[in-house]
Each structure stands twice: as C-alpha cells, then as structure tokens.
C-alpha positions as CSV (number, residue, x, y, z in Angstrom):
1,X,68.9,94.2,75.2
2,X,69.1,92.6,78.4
3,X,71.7,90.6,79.8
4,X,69.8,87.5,79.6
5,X,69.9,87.7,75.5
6,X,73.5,89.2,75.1
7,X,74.7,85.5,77.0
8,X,72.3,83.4,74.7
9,X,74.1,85.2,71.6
10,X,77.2,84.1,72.9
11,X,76.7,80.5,74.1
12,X,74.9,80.3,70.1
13,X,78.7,81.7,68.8
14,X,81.6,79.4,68.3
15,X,83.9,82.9,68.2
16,X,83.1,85.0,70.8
17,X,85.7,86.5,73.0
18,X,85.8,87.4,76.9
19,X,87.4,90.4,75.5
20,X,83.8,90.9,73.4
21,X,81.6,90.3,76.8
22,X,83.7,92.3,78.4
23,X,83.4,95.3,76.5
24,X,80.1,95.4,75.0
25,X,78.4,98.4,75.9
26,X,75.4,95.7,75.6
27,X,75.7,94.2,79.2
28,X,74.1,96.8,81.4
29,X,75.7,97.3,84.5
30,X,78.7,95.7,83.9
31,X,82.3,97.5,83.3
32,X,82.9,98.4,79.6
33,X,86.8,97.8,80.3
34,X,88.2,94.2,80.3
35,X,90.1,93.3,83.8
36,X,91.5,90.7,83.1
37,X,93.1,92.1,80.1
38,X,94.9,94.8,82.5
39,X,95.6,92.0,85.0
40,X,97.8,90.4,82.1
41,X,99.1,93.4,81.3
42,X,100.2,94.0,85.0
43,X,101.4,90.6,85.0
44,X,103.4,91.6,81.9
45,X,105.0,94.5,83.7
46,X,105.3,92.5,87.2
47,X,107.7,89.9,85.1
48,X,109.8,92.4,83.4
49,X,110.4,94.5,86.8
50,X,111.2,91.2,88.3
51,X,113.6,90.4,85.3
52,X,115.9,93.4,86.3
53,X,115.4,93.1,89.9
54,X,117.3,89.1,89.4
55,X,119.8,91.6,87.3
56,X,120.8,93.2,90.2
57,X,121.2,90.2,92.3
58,X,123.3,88.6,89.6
59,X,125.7,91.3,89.8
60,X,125.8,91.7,93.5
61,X,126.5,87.5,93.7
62,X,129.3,88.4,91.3
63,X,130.9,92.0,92.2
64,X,130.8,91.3,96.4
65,X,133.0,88.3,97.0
66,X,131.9,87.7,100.5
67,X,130.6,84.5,101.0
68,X,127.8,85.3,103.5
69,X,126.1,88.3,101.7
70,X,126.5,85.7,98.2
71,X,124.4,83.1,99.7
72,X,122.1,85.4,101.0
73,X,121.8,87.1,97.2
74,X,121.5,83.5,95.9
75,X,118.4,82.5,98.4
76,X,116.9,85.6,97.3
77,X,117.3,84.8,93.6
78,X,116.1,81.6,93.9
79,X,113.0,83.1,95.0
80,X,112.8,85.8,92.5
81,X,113.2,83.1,89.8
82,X,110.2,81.1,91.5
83,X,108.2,84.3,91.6
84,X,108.7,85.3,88.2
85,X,108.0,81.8,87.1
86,X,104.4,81.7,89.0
87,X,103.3,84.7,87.4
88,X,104.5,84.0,83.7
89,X,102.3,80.8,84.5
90,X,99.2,83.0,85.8
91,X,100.1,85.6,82.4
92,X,99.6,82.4,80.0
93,X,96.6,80.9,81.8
94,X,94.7,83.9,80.9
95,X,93.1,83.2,78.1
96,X,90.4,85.9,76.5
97,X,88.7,83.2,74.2
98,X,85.7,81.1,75.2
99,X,84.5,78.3,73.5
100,X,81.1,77.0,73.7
101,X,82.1,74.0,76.1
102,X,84.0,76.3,78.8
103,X,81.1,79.0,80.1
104,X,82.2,82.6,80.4
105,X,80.8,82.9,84.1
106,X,82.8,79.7,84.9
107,X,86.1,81.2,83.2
108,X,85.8,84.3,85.1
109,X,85.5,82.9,88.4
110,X,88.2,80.3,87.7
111,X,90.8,83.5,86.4
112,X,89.7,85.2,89.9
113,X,90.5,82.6,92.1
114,X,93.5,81.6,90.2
115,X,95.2,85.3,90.3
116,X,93.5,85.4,93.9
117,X,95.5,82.1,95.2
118,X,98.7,83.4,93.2
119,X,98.8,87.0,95.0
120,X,98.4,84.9,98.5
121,X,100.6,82.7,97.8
122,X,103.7,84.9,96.7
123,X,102.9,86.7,100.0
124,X,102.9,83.9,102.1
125,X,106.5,82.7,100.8
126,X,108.0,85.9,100.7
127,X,107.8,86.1,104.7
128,X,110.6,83.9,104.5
129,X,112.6,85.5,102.5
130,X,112.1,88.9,104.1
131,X,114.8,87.8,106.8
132,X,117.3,86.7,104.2
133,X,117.3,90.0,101.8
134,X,118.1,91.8,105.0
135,X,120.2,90.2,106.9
136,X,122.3,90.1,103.3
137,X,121.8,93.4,102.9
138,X,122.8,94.1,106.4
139,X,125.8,92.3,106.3
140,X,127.5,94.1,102.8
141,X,126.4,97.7,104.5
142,X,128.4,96.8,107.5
143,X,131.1,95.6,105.7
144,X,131.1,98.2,103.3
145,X,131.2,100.5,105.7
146,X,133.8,99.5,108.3
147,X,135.8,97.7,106.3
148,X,135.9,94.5,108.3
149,X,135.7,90.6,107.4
150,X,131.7,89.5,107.9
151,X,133.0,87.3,111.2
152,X,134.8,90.9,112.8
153,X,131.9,92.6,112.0
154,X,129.2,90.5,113.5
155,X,131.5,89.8,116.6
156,X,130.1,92.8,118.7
157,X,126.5,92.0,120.7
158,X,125.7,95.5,119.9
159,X,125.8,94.5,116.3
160,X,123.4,91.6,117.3
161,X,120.8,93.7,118.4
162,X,120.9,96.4,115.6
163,X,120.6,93.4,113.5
164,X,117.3,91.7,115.3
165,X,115.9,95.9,115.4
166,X,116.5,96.0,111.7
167,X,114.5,92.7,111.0
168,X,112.2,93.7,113.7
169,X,111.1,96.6,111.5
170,X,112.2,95.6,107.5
171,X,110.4,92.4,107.7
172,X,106.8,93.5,108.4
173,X,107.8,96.9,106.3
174,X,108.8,94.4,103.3
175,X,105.4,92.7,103.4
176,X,102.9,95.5,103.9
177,X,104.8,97.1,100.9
178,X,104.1,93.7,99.1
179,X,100.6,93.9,100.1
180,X,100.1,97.2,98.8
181,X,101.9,96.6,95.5
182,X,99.9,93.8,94.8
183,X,97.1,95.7,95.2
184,X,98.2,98.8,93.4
185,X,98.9,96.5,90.6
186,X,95.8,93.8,90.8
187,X,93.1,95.1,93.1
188,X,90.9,97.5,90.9
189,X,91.1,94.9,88.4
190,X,89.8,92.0,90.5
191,X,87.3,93.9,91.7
192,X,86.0,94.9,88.5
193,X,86.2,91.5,87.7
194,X,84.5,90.6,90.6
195,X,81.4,93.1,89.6
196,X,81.4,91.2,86.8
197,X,80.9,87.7,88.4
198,X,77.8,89.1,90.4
199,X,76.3,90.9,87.8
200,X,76.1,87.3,85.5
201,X,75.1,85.5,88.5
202,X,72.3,88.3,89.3
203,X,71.4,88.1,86.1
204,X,70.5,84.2,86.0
C-alpha cells in the first residue's frame, strides 16, 4: 500500500495516533520506530538527571558557608531550575495523538522545530553560566584546599591568572560537552524524525 493511501486512512480516522504512523510497517521507507516517543523519553531522563544535579547544589548552598561560592551555587540553581522547567514544557508539548484538524506532517515539523529551538536555546544560555559554575567551583577548591578566607585566597595575581586559564579552558570544555550530550541524547532521534518529514513531503 503506498504512502499516498496509508495518509488518506488516517485523515478518514478520528483516532489515529502519531505513535500508529509512526510505526506501521505500512509506510515504506519510513522508520518503524517512533522518535519522538524516545525524544520524550530522553526528556524524561534529562529532567530527572537534572533533578539530582539541583540536589547537589542544594546541599553545597547549605554545607559550604562561604558567601561567594553560595551565590555562585545559587546562580547556577537558578539556571538548573529554568532548564529543567523548559524541558518539562518541551516533554508535555509532545503529544502522540492527531486529530483530524491538526495534520500529522504539520505536527511533526512543529515537534522538530520546537525540540530544535529548545536544544539551541539551553545552549545559548548556558554560556553564561559556564563562568559562574567555575569560578564557584574554583573558589571552594582553593579554599578547601589552603584553608584561607575567599578574600586571602584570591589576593595573589598568580591566583588571578590560574583563574582566567581555568575559565579559558572549562568554559568552551563545558559547552562542547553540552553540545555533544544534547546530541547523544536528541540527535538520532531528530534525525529520524527528520527522515520522516521528507519522506511525507516526497510523498505528496
């Protein structure tokens, strides 16, 4: 049966799923796995990792009383709530039912730019942040470590410049690790996804 038909039984049917177009051997040419049903999932695991991640900066704000590495922690949180917010946002906006006024080609290019702006966007605003998390982090190590107030500590130029060196190299480690997590977690699905959008469109 070609393509062609499969959508005319579908646009006929108030109850047909994306899940159904998805994964109906059917539709020639087109992956038999749903992607946007592993990009929830992903999402799903995304917002729990992040969940424990604002654990941990809870109980650094709490457990280090220095002043400096709290706000720091508390910047960083802010951000990790934002983030986690944006993608439980993305995780309900998928939606794998289509009803006969919202057309499965328009839903599935609407989901890919959605999750495509999303990913962008959390990478974008997490260049700013990227300076924070370290310089926090670089602050409690050299505290830790030599036992000196935040103000003794940072008193040496030498400290100065191990601190612009560590930026230097955390920050654009911090986002090309971002980059490639995103796409661990999201790029084989958006492409299949994306496979999918051509093949409809081919197909009419």
């Amino acid at each position: 049966m070609s393509i062609k038909n499969t959508w005319d039984e579908i646009n006929e049917s108030q109850d047909d799923d994306l899940t159904s177009l998805l994964n109906t051997s059917r539709l020639s040419g087109i992956s038999s796995r749903n992607p946007l049903e592993k990009i929830r999932k992903n999402l799903l695991l995304n917002m729990i990792l992040g969940v424990l991640i604002c654990l941990v900066y809870v109980v650094v704000i709490f457990y280090f009383q220095i002043w400096q590495v709290q706000l720091c922690t508390v910047l960083v949180l802010l951000f990790s709530v934002w983030a986690l917010y944006t993608a439980w946002l993305q995780y309900k906006n998928i939606n794998s039912t289509v009803s006969a006024n919202s057309p499965v080609l328009d839903e599935l290019k609407r989901h890919y730019r959605s999750i495509n702006n999303w990913m962008n966007t959390q990478q974008r605003v997490a260049l700013f942040f990227y300076p924070v998390s370290a310089m926090g982090g670089f602050m409690l190590g050299g505290v830790s470590e030599s036992g000196k107030s935040v103000a003794d500590f940072m008193s040496k130029p030498m400290v100065w410049v191990a601190l612009i060196v560590a930026l230097a190299i955390l920050v654009p480690a911090c986002w090309y690790l971002t980059r490639w997590m995103f796409k661990y977690s999201f790029g084989k699905h958006l492409r299949s996804l994306k496979e999918n959008i051509d093949a409809l469109e081919t197909a009419f």
